[in-house]
VEXMI-821441 format. One record per residue: residue in one letter; x, y negated, z of N, C-alpha, C, CB in turn. Coordinates in steps of 0.001 Angstrom, whole numbers. Atoms other than C-alpha are relative to their C-alpha. Glycine has a CB too. Layout:
N
@type: A | n_u: X | n_v: Y | n_w: Z | ca_u: X | ca_v: Y | ca_w: Z | c_u: X | c_v: Y | c_w: Z | cb_u: X | cb_v: Y | cb_w: Z .
...
// end
This chain:
100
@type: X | n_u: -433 | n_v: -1375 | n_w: -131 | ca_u: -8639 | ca_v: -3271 | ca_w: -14586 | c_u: 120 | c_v: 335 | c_w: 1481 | cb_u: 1343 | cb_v: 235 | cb_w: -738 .
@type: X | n_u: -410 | n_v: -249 | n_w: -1295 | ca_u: -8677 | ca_v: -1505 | ca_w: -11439 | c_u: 1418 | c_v: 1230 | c_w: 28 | cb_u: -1458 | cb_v: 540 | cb_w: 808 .
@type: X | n_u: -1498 | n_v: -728 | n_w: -141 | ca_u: -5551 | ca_v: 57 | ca_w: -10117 | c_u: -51 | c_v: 341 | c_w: 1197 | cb_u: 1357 | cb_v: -820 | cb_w: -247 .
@type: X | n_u: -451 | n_v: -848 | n_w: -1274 | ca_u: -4540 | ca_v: 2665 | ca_w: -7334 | c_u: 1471 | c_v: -462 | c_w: -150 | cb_u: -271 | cb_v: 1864 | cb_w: -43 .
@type: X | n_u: -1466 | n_v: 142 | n_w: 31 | ca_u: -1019 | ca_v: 1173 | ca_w: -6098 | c_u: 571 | c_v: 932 | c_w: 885 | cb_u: 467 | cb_v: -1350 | cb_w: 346 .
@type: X | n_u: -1115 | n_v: -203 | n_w: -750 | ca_u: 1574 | ca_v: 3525 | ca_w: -4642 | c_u: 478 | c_v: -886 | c_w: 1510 | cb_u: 940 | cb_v: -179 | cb_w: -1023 .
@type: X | n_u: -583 | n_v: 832 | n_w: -938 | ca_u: 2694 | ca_v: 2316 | ca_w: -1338 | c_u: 642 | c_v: 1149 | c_w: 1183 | cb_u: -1217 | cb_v: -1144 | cb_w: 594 .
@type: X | n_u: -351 | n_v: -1007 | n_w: -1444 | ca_u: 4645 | ca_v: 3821 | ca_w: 1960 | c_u: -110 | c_v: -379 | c_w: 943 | cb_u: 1132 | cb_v: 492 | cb_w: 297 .
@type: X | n_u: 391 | n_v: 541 | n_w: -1048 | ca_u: 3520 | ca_v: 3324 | ca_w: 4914 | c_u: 1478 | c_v: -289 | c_w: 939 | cb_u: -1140 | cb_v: 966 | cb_w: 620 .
@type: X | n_u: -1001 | n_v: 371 | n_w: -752 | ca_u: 5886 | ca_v: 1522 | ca_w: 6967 | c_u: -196 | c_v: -50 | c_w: 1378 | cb_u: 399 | cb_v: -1075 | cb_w: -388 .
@type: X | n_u: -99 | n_v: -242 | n_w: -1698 | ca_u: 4350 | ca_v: 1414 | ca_w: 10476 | c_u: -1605 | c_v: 38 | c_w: 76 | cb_u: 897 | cb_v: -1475 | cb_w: 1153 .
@type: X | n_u: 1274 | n_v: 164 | n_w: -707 | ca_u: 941 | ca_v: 2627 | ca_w: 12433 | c_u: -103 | c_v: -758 | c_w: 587 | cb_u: -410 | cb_v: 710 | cb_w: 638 .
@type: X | n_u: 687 | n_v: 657 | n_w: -975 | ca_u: -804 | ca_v: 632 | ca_w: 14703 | c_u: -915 | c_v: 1110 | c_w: 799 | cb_u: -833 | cb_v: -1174 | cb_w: -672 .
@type: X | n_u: 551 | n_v: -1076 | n_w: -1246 | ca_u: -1803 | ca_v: 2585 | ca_w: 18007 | c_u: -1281 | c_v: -739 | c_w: 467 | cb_u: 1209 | cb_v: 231 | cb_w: 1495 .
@type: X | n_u: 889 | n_v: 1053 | n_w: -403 | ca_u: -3748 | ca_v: -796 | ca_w: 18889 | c_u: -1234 | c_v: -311 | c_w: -709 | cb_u: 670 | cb_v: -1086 | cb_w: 15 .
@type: X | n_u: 658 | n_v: -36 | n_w: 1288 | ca_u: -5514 | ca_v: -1125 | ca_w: 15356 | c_u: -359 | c_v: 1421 | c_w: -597 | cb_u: 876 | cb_v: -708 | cb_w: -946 .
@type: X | n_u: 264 | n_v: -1168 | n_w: 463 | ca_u: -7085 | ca_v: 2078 | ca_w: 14724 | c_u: -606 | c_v: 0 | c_w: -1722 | cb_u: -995 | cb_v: 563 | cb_w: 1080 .
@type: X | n_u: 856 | n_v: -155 | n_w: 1687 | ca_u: -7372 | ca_v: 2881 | ca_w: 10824 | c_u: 877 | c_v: -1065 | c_w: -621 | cb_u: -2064 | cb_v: -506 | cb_w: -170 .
@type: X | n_u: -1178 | n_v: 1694 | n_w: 810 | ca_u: -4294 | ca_v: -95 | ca_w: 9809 | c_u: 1362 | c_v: 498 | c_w: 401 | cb_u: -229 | cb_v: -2150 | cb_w: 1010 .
@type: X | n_u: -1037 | n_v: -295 | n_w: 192 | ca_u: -1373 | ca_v: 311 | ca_w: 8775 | c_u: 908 | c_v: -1190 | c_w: -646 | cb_u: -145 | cb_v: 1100 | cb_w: -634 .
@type: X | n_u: -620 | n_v: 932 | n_w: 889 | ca_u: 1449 | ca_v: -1899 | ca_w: 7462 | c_u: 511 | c_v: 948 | c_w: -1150 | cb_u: 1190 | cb_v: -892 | cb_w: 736 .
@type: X | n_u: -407 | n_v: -43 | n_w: 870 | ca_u: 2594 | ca_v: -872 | ca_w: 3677 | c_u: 955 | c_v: -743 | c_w: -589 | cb_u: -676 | cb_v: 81 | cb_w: -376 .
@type: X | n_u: -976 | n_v: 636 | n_w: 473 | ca_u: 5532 | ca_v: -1339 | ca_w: 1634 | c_u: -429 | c_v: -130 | c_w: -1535 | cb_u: 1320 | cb_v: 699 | cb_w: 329 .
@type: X | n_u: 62 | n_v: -219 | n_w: 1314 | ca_u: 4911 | ca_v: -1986 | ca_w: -2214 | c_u: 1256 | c_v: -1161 | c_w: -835 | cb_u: -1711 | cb_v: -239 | cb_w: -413 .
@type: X | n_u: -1223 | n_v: 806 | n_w: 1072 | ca_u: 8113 | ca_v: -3382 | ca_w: -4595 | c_u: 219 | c_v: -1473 | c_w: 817 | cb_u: -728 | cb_v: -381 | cb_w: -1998 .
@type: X | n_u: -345 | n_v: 1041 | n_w: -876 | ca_u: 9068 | ca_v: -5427 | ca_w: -1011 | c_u: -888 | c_v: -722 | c_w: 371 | cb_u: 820 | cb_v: -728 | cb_w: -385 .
@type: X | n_u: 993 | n_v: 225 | n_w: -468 | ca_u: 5975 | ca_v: -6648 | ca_w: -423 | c_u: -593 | c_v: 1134 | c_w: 1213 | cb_u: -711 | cb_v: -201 | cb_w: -1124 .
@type: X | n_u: 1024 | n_v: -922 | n_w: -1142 | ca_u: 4122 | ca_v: -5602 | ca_w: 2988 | c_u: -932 | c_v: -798 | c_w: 626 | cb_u: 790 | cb_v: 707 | cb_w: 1287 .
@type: X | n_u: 1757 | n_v: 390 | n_w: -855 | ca_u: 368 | ca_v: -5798 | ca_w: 4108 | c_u: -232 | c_v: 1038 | c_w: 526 | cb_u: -1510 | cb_v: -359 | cb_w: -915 .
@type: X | n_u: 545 | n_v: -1128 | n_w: -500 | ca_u: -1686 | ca_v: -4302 | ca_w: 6203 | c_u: -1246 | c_v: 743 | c_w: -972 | cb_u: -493 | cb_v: -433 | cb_w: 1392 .
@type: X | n_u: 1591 | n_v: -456 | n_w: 242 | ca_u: -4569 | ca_v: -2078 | ca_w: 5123 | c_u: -694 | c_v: 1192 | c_w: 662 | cb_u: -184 | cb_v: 326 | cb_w: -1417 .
@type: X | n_u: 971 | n_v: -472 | n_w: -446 | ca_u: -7347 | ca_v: 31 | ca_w: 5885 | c_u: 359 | c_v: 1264 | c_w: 53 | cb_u: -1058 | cb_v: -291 | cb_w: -590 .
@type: X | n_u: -519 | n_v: -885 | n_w: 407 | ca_u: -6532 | ca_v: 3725 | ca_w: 6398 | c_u: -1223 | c_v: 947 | c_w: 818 | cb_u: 1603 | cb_v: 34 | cb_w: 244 .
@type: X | n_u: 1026 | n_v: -615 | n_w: -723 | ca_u: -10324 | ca_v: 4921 | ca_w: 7642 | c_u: -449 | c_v: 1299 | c_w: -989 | cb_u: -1242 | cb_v: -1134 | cb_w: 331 .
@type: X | n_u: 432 | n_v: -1088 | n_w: 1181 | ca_u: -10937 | ca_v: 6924 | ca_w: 4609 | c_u: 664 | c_v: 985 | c_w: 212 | cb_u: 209 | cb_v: -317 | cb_w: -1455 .
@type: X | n_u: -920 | n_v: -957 | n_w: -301 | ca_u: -8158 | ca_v: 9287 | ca_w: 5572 | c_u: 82 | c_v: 704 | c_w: 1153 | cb_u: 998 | cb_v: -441 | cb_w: -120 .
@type: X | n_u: 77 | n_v: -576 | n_w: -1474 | ca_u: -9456 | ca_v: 10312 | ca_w: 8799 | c_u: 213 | c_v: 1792 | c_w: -189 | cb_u: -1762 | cb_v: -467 | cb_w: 787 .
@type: X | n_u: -16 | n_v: -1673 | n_w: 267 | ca_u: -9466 | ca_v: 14135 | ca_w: 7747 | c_u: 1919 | c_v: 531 | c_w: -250 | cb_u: -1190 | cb_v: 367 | cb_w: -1884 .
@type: X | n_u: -1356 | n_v: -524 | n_w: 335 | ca_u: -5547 | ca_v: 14216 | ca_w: 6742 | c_u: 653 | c_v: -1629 | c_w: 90 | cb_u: 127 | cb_v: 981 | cb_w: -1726 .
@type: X | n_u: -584 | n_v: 1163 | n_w: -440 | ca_u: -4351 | ca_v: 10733 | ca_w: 8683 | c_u: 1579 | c_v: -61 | c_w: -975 | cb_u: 154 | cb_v: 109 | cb_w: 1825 .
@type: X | n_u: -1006 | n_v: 455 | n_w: 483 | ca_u: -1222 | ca_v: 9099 | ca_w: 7049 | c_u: 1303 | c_v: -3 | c_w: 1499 | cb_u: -532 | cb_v: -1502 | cb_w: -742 .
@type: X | n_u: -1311 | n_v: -194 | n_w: -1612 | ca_u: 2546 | ca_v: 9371 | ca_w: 9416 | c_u: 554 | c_v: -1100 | c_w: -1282 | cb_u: 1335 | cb_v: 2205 | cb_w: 706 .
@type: X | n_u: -888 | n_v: 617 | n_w: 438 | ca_u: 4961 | ca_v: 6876 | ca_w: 8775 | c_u: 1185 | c_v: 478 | c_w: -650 | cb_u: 220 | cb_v: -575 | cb_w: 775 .
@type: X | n_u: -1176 | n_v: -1214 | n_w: 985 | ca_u: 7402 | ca_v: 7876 | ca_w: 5367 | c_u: -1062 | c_v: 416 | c_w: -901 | cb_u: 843 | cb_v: 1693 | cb_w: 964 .
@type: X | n_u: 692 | n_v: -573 | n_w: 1496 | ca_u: 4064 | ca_v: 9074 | ca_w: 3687 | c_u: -287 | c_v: -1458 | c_w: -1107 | cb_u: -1879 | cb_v: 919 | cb_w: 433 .
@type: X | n_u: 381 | n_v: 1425 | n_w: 1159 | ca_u: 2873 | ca_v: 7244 | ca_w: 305 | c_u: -1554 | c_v: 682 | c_w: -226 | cb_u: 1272 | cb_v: -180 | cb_w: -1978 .
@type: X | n_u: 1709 | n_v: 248 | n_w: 724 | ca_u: -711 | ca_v: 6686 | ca_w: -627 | c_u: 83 | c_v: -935 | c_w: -849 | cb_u: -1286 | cb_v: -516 | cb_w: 989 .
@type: X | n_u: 697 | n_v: 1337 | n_w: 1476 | ca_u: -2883 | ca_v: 4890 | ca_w: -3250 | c_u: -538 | c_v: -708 | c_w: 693 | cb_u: -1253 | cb_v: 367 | cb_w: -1345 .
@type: X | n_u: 1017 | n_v: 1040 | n_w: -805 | ca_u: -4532 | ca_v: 2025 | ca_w: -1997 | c_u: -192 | c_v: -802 | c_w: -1510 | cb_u: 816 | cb_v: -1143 | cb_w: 1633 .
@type: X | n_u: 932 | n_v: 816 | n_w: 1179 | ca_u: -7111 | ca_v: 268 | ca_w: -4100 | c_u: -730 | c_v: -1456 | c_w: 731 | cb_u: -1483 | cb_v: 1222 | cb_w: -622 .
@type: X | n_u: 885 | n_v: 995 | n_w: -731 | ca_u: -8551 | ca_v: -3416 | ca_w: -2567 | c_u: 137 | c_v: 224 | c_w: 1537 | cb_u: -1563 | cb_v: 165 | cb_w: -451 .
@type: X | n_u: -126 | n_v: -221 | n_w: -803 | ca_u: -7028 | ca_v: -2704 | ca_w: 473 | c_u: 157 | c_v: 1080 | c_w: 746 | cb_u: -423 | cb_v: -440 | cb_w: 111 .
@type: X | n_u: 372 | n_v: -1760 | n_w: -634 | ca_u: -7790 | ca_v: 663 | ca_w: 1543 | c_u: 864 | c_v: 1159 | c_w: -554 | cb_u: -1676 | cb_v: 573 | cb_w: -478 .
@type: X | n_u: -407 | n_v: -1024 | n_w: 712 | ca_u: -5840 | ca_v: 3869 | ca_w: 1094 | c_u: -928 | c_v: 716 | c_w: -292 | cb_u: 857 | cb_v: 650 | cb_w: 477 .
@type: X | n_u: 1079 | n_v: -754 | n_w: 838 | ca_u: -7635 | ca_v: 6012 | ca_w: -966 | c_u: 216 | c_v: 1871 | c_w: 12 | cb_u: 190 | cb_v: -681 | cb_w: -1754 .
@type: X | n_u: -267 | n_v: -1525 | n_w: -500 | ca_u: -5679 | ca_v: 9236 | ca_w: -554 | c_u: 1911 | c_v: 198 | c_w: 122 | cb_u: -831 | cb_v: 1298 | cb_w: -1449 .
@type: X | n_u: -1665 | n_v: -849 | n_w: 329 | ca_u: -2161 | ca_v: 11035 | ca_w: -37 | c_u: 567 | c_v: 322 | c_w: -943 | cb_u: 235 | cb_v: 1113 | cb_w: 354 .
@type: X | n_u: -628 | n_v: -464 | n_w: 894 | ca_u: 151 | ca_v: 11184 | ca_w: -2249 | c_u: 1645 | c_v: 255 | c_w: 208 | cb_u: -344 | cb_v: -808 | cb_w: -972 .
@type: X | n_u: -1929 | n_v: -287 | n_w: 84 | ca_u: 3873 | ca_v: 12726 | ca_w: -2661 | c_u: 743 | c_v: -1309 | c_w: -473 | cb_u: 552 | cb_v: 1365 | cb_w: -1388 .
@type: X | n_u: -862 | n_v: 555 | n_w: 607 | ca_u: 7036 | ca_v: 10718 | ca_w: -3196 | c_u: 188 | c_v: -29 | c_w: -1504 | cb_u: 864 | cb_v: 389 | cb_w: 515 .
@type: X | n_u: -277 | n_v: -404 | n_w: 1275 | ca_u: 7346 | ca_v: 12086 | ca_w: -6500 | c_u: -1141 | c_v: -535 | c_w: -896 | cb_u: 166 | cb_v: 1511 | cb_w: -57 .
@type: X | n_u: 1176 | n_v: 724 | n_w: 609 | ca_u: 3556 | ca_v: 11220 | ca_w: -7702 | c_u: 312 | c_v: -1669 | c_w: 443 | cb_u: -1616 | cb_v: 684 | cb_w: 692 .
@type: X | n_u: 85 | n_v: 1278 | n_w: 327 | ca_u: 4356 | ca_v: 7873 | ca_w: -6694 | c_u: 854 | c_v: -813 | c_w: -375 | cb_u: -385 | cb_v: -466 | cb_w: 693 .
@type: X | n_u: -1419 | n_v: 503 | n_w: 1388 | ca_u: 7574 | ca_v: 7394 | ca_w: -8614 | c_u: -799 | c_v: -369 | c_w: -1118 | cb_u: 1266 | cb_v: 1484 | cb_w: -723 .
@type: X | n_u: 600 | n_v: -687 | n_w: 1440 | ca_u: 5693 | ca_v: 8908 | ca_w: -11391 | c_u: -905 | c_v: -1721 | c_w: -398 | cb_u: -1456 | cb_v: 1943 | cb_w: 361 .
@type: X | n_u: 1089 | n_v: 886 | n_w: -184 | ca_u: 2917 | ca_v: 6116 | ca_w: -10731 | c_u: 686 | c_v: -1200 | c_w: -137 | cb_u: -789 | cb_v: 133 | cb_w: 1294 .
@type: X | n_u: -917 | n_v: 815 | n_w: 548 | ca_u: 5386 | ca_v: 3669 | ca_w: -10781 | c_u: 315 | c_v: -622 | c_w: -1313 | cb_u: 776 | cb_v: 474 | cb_w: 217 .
@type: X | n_u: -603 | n_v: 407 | n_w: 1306 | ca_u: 7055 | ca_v: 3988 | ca_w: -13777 | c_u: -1440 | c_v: 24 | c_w: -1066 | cb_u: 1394 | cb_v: 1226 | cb_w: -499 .
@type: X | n_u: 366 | n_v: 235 | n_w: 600 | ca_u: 4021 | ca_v: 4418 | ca_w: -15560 | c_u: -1095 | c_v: -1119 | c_w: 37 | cb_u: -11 | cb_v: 862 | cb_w: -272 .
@type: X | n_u: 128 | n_v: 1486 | n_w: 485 | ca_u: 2572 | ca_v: 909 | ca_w: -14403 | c_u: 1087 | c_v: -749 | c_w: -282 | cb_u: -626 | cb_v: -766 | cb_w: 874 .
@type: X | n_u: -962 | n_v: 1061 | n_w: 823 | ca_u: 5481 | ca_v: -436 | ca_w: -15281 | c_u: 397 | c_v: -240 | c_w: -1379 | cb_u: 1068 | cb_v: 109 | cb_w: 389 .
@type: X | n_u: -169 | n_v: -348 | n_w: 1957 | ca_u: 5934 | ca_v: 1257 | ca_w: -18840 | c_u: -1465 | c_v: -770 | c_w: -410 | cb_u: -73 | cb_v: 2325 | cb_w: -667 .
@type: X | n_u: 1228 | n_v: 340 | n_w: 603 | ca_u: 1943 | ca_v: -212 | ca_w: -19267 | c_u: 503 | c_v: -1523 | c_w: -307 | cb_u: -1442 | cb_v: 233 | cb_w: 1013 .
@type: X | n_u: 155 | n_v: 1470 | n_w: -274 | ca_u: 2940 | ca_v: -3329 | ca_w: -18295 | c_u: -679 | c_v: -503 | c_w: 1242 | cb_u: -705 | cb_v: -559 | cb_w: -1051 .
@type: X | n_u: 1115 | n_v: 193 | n_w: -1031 | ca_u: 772 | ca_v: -3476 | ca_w: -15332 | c_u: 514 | c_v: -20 | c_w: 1481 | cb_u: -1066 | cb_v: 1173 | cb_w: -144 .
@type: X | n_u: -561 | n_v: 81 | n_w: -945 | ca_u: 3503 | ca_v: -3508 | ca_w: -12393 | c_u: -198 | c_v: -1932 | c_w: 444 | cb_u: 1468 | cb_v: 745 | cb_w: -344 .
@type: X | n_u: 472 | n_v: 1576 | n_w: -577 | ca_u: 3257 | ca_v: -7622 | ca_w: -12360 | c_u: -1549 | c_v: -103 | c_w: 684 | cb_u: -25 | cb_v: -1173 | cb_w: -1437 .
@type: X | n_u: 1590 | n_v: 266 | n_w: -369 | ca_u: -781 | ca_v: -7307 | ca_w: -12140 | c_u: 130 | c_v: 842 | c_w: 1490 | cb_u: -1384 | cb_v: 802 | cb_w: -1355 .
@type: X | n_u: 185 | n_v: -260 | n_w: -1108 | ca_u: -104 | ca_v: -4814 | ca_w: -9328 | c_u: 796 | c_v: -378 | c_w: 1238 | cb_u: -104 | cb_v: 999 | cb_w: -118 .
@type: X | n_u: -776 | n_v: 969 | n_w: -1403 | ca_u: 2235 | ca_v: -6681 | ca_w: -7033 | c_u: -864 | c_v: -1003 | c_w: -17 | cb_u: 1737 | cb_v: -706 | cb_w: -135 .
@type: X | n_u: 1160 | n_v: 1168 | n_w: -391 | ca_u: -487 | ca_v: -9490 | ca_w: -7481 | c_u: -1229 | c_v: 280 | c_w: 894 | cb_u: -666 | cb_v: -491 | cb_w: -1285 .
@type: X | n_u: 1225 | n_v: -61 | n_w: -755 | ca_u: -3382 | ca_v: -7608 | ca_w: -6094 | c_u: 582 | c_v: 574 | c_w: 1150 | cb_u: -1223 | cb_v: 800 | cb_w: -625 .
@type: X | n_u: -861 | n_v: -460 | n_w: -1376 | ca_u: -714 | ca_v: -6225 | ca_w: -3293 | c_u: -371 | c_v: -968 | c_w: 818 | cb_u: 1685 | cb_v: 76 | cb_w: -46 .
@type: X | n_u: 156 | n_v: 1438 | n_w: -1284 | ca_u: -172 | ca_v: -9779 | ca_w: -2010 | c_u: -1226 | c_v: -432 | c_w: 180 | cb_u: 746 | cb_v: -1485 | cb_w: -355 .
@type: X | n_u: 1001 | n_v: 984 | n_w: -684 | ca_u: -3429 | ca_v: -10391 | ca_w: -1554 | c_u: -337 | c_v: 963 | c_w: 1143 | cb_u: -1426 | cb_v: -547 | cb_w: -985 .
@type: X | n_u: 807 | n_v: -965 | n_w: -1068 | ca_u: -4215 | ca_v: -7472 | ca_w: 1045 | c_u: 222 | c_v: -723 | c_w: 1403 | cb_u: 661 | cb_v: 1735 | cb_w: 64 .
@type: X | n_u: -213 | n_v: 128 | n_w: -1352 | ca_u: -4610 | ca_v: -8381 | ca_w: 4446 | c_u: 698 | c_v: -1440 | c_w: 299 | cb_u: 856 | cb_v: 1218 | cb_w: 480 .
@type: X | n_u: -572 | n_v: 1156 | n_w: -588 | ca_u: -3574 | ca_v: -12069 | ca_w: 4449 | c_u: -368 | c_v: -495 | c_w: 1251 | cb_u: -150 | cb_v: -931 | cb_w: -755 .
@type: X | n_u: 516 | n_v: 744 | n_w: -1087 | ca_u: -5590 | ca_v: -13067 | ca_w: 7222 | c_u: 924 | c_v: 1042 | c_w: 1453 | cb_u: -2081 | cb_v: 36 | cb_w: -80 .
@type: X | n_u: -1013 | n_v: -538 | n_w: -1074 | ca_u: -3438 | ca_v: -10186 | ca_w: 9347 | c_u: 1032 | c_v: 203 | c_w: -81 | cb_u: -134 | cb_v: 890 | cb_w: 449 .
@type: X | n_u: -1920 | n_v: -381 | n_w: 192 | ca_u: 332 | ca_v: -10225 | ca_w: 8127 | c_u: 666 | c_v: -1076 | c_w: 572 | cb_u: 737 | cb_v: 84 | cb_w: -1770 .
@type: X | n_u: -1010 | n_v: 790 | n_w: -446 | ca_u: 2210 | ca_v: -12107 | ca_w: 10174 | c_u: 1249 | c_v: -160 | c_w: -806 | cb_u: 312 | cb_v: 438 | cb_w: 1169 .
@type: X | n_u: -1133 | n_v: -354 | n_w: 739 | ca_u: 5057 | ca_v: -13565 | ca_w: 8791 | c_u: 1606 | c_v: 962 | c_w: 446 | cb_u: 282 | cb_v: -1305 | cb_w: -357 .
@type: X | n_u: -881 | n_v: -677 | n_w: -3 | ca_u: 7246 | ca_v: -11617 | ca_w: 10426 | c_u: 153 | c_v: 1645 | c_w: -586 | cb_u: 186 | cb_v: -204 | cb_w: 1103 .
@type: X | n_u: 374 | n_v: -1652 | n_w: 983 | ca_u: 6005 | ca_v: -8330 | ca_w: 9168 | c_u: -140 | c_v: -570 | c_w: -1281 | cb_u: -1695 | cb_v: 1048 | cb_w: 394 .
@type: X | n_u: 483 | n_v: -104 | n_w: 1820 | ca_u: 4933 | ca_v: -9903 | ca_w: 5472 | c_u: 1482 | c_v: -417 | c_w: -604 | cb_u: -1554 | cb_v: -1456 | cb_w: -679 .
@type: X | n_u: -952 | n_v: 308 | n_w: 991 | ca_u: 7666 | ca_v: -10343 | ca_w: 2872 | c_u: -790 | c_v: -816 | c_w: -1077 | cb_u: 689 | cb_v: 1320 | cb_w: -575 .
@type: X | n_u: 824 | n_v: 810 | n_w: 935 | ca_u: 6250 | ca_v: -12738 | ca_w: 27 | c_u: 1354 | c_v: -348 | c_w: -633 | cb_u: -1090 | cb_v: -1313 | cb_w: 618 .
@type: X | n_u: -1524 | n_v: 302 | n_w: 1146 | ca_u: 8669 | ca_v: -12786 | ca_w: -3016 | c_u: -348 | c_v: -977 | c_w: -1409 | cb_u: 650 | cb_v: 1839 | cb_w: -818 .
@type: X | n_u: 384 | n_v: 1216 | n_w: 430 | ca_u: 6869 | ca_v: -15995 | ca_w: -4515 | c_u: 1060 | c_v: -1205 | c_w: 79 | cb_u: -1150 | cb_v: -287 | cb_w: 735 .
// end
């Protein structure tokens, strides 16, 4: 199944153009945020990110919404799994959380 996860961006990179660190259910990676060049992401917004990449903008409220209804599927475990895998090769551990 593919899945758009909810996430909030927790910090730009001025250095890393197009990366961002994300927060998802305490988990944080970086990902890709090139697709969004037309309506860039600020730190506080939430996007979907799919395989790394945000995919688009979304409200607080759509991503409650988004939330609860992978979690009512059942599908909140599967998506904290494909979370932790984003960006291992760039999360330091001081930026990554890993709740393994």
């Amino acid at each position: 199944m593919c899945l758009a996860i909810p996430a909030k961006i927790v910090e730009l990179f001025a250095d890393e153009q197009n990366r961002a660190l994300v927060e998802v259910s305490g988990v944080r990676r970086h990902i890709d945020t090139g697709l969004l060049l037309d309506n860039p992401p600020q730190r506080g917004d939430w996007v979907l990110v799919h395989v790394g990449f945000a995919m688009s903008k979304i409200s607080e409220e759509q991503a409650q919404e988004q939330i609860r209804t992978l979690t009512m599927l059942g599908e909140s475990a599967a998506a904290l799994e494909e979370v932790k895998g984003y960006g291992l090769e760039n999360a330091d551990s001081s930026a990554s959380k890993d709740t393994t």
